[in-house]
ChimeraX commands (.cxc) that place a marker at each C-alpha (Angstrom):
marker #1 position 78.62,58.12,107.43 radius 0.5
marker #1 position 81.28,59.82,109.76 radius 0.5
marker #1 position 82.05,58.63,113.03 radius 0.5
marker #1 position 80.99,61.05,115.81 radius 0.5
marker #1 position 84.98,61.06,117.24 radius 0.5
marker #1 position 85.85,61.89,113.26 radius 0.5
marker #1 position 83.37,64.92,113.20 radius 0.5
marker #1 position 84.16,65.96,116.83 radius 0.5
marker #1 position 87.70,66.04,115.16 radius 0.5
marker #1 position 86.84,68.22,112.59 radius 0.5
marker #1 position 84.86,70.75,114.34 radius 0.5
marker #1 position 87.47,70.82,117.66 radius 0.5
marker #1 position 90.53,71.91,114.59 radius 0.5
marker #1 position 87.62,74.33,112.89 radius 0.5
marker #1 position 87.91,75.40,115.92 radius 0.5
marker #1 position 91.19,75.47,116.72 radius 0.5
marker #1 position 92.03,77.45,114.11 radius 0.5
marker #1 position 89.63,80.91,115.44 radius 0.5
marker #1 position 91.47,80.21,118.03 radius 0.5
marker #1 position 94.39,80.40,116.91 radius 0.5
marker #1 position 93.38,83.10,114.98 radius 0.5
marker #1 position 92.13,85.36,118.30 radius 0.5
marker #1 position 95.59,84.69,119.95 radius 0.5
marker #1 position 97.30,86.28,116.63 radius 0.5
marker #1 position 95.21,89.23,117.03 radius 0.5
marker #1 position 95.90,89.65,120.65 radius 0.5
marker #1 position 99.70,89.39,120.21 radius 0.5
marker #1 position 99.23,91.86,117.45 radius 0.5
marker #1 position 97.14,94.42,118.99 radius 0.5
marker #1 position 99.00,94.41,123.04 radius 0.5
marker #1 position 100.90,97.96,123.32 radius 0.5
marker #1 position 104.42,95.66,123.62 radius 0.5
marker #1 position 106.52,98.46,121.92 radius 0.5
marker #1 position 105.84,102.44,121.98 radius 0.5
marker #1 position 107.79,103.11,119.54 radius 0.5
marker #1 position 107.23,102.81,115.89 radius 0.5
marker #1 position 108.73,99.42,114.49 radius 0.5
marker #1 position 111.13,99.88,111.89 radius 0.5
marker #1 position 110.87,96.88,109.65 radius 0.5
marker #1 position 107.92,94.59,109.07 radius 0.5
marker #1 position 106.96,91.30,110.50 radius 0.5
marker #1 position 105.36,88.00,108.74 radius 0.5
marker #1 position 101.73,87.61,108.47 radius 0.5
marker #1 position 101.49,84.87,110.72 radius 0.5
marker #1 position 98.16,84.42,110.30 radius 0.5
marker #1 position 98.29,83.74,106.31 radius 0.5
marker #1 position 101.23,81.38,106.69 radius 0.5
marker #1 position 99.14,79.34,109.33 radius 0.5
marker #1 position 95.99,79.11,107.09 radius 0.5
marker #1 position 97.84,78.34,103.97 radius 0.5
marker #1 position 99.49,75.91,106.27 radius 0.5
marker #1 position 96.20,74.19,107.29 radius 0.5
marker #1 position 95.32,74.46,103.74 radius 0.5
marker #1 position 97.66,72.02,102.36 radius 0.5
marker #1 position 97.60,69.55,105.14 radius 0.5
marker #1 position 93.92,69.59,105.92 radius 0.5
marker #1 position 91.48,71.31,103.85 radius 0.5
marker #1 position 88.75,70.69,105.72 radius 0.5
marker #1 position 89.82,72.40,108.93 radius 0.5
marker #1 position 89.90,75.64,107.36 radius 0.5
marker #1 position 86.62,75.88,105.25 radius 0.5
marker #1 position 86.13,79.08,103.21 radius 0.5
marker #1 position 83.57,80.85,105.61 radius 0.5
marker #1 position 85.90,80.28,108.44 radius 0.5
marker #1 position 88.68,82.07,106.84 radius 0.5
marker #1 position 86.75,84.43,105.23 radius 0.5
marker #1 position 85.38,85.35,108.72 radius 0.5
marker #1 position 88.88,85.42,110.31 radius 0.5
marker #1 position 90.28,87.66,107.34 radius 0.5
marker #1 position 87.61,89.86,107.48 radius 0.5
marker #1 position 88.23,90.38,111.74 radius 0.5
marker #1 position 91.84,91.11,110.67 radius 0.5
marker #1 position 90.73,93.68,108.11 radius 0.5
marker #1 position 88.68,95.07,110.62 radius 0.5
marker #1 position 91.16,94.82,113.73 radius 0.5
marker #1 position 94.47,96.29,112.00 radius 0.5
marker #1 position 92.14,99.15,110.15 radius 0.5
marker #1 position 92.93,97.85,106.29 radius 0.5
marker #1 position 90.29,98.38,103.87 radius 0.5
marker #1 position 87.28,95.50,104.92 radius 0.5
marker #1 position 86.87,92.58,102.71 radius 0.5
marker #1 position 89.57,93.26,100.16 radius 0.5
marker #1 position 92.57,91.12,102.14 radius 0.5
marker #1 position 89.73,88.66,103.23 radius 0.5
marker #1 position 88.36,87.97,99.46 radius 0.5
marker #1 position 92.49,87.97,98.02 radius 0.5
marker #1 position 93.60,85.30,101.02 radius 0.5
marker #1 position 89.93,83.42,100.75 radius 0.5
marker #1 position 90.69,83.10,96.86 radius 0.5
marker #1 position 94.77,82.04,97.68 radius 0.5
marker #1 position 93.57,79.83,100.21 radius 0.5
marker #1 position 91.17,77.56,98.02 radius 0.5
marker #1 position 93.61,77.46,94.94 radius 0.5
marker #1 position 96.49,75.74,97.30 radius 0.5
marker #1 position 93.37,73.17,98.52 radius 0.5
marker #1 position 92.88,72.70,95.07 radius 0.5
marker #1 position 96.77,71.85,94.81 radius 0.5
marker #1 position 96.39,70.04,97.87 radius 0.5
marker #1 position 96.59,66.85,96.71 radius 0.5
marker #1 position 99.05,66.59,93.91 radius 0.5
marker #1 position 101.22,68.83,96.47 radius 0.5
marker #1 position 100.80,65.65,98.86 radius 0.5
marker #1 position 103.54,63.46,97.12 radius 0.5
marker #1 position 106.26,66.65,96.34 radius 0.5
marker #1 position 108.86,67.72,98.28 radius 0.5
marker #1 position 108.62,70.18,101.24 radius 0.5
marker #1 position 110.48,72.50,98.77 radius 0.5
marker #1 position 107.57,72.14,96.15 radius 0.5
marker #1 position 105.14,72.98,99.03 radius 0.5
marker #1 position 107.07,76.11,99.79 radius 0.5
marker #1 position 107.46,77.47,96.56 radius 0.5
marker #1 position 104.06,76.98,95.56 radius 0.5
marker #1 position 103.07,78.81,98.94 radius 0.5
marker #1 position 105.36,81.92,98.53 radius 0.5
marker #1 position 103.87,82.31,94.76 radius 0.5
marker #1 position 100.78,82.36,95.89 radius 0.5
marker #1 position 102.06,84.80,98.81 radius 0.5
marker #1 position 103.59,87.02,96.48 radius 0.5
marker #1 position 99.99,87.21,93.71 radius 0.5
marker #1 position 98.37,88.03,96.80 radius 0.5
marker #1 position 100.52,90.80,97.84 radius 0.5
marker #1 position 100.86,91.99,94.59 radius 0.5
marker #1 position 96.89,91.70,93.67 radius 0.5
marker #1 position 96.31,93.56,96.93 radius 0.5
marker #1 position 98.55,96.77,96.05 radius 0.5
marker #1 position 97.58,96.87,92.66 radius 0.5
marker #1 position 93.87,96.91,93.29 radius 0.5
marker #1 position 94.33,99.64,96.28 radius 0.5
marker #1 position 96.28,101.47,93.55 radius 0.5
marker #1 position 93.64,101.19,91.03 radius 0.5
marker #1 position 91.22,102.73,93.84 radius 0.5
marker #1 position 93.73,105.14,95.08 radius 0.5
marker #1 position 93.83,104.55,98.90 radius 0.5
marker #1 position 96.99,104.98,100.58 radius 0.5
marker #1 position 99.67,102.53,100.99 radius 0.5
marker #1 position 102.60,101.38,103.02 radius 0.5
marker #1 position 105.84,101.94,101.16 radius 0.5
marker #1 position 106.61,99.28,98.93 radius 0.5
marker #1 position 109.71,98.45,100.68 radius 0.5
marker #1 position 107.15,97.48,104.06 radius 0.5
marker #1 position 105.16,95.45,101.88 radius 0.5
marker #1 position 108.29,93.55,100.28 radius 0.5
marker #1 position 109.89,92.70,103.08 radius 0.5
marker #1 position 106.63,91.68,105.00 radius 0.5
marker #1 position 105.98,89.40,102.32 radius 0.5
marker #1 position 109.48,87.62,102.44 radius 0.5
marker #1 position 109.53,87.37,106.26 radius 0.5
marker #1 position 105.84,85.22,105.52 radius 0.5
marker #1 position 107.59,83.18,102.85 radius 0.5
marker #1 position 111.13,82.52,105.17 radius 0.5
marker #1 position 108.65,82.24,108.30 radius 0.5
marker #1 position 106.12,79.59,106.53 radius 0.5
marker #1 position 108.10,76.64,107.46 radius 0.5
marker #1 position 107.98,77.32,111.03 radius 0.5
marker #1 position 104.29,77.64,110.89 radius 0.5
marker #1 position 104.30,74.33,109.18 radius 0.5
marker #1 position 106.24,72.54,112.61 radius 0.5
marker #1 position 103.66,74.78,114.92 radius 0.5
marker #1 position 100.66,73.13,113.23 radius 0.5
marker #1 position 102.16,69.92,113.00 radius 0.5
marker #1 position 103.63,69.67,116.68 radius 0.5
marker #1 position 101.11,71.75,118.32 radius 0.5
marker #1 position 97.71,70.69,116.54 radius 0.5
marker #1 position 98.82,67.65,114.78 radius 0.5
marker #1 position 97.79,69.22,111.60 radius 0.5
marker #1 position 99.91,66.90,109.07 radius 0.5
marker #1 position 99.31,65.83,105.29 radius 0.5
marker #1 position 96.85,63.09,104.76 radius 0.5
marker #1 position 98.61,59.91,103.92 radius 0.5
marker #1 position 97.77,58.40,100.46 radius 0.5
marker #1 position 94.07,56.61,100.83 radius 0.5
marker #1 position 93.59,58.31,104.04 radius 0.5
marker #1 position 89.88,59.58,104.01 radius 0.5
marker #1 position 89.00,63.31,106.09 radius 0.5
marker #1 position 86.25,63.58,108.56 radius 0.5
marker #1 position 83.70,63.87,105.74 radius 0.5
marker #1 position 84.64,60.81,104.26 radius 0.5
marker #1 position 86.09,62.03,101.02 radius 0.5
marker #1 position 89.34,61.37,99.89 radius 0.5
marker #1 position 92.04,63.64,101.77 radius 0.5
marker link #1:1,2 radius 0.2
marker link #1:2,3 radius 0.2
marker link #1:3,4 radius 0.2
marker link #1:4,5 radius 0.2
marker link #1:5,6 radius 0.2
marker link #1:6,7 radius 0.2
marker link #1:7,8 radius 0.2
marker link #1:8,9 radius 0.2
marker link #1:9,10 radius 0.2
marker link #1:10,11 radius 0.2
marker link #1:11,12 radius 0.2
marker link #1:12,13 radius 0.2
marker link #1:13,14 radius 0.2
marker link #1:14,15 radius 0.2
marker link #1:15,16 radius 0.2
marker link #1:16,17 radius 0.2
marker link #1:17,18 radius 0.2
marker link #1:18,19 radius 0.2
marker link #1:19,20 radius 0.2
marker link #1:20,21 radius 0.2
marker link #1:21,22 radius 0.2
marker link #1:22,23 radius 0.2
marker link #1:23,24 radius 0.2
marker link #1:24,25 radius 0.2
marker link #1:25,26 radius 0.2
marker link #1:26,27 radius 0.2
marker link #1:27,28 radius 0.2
marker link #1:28,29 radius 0.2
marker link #1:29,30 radius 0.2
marker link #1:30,31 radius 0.2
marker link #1:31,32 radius 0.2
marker link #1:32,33 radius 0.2
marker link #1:33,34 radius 0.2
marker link #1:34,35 radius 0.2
marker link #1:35,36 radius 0.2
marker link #1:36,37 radius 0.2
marker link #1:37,38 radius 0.2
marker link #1:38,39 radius 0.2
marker link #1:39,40 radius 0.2
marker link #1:40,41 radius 0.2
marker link #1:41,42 radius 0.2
marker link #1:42,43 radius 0.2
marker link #1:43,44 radius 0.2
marker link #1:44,45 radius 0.2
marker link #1:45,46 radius 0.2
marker link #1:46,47 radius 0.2
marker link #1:47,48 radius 0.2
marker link #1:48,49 radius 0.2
marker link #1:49,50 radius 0.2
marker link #1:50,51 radius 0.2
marker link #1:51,52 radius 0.2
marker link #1:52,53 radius 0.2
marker link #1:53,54 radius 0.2
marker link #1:54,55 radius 0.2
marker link #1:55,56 radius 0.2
marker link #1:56,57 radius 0.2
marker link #1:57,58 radius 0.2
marker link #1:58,59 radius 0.2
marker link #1:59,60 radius 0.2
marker link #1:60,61 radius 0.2
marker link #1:61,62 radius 0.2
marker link #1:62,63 radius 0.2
marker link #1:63,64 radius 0.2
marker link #1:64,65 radius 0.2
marker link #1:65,66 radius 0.2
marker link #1:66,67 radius 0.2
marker link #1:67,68 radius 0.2
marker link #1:68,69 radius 0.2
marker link #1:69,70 radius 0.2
marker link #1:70,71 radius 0.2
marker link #1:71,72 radius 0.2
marker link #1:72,73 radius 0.2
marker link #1:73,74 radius 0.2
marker link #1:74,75 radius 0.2
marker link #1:75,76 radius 0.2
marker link #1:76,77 radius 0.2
marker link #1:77,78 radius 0.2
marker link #1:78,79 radius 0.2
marker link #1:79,80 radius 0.2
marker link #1:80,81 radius 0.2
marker link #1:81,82 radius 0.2
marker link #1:82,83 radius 0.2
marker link #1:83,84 radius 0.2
marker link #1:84,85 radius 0.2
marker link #1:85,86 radius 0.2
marker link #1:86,87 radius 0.2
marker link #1:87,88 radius 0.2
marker link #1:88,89 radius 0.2
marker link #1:89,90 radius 0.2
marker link #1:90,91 radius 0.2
marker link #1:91,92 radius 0.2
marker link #1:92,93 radius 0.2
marker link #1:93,94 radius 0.2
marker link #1:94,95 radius 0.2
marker link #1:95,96 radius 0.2
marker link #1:96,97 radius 0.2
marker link #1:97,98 radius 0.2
marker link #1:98,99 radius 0.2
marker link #1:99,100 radius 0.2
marker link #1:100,101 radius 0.2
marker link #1:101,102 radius 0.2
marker link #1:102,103 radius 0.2
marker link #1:103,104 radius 0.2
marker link #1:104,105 radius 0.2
marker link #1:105,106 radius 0.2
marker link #1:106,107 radius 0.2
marker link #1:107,108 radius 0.2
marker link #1:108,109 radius 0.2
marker link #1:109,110 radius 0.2
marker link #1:110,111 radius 0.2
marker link #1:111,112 radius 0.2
marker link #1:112,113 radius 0.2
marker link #1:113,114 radius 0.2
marker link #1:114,115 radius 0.2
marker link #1:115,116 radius 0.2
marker link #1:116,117 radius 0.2
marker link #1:117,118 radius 0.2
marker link #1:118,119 radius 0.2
marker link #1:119,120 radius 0.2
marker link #1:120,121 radius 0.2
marker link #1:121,122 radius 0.2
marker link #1:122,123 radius 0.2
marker link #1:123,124 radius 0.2
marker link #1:124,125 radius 0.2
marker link #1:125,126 radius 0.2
marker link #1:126,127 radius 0.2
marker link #1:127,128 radius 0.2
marker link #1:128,129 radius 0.2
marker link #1:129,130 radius 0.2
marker link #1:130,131 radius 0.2
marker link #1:131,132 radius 0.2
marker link #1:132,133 radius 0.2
marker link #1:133,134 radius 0.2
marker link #1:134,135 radius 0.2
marker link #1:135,136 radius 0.2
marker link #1:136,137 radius 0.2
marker link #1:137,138 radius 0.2
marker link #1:138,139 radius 0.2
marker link #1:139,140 radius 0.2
marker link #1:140,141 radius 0.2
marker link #1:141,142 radius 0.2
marker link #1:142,143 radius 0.2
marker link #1:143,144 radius 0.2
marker link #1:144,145 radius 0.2
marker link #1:145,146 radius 0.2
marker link #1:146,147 radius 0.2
marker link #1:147,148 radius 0.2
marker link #1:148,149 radius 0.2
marker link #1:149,150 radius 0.2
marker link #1:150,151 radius 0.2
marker link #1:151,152 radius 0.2
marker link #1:152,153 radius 0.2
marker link #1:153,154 radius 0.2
marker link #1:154,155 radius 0.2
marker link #1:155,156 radius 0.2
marker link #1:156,157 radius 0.2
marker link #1:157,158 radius 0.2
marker link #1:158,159 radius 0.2
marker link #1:159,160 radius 0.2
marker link #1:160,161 radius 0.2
marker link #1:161,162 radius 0.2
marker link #1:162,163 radius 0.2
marker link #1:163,164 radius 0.2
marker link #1:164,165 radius 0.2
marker link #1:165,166 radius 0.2
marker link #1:166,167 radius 0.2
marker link #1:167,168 radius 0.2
marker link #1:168,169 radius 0.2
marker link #1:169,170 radius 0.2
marker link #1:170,171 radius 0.2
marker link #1:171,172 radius 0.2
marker link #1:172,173 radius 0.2
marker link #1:173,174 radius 0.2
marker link #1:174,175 radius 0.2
marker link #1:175,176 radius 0.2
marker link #1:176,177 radius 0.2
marker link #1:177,178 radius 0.2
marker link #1:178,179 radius 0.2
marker link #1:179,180 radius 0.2
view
């Protein structure tokens, strides 16, 4: 059995991360700039979750970034569900690389991360090209992708300095009691 300051832990970084989540949108959605940007930022909001993903599994549980995903789908007018199932599906492959990504190298996190960046990019355009909807020019999509690779270590210090969101040491147990 958990102790209650272990599962007040894990709920107050479940948490956490909506909130995190609803400052991201705000940022994103306050008029800060009339005019029409000319390049394309990161996805913050991926790099975060895969983030969390690696170093705690358990904070971001499927339904919460499903939920989250699917606001962001909703919020920035992209077709519902399709980015939310893609990053739900990237999301649970790194925690099941979680652990054996424990004991690599920082470098080893971040490639595995901006593979799994770059499927779901590329998954995400191909399927909206299967269905014919409308797309931002590849170049947009490219370099939006990179800037989430180059700005994933950042998000990494954030969590950790911020939230305290670090790997599990070896033998360390989450707040469900299973092996972290």
């Amino acid at each position: 059995m958990i102790g209650h300051s272990a599962a007040a832990r894990l709920w107050l970084m479940r948490g956490a991360y909506v909130g995190l989540a609803l400052v991201i949108f705000a940022f994103r959605l306050l008029p800060l700039n009339m005019t029409p940007p000319t390049w394309a930022g990161p996805d913050l909001l991926l790099a975060i979750t895969f983030a969390w993903a690696l170093r705690r599994p358990d904070y971001v549980p499927a339904l919460s970034v499903a939920l989250v995903m699917l606001m962001a789908d909703l919020l920035f007018q992209r077709p519902p569900g399709l980015w939310a199932a893609l990053a739900v599906i990237a999301t649970a492959m790194l925690k099941a690389r979680a652990r054996g990504l424990r004991d690599q190298t920082f470098a080893m996190e971040w490639l595995n991360v901006a593979i799994m960046i770059v499927a779901t990019v590329l998954g995400y355009r191909l399927i909206l090209s299967l269905a014919m909807v409308p797309q931002a020019p590849i170049g947009l999509t490219a370099i939006r992708a990179f800037m989430t690779v180059l700005v994933y270590p950042l998000a990494v210090a954030f969590s950790a300095l911020v939230f305290g969101v670090r790997k599990a040491a070896p033998g360390e147990v989450d707040a469900t009691g299973q092996g972290a």
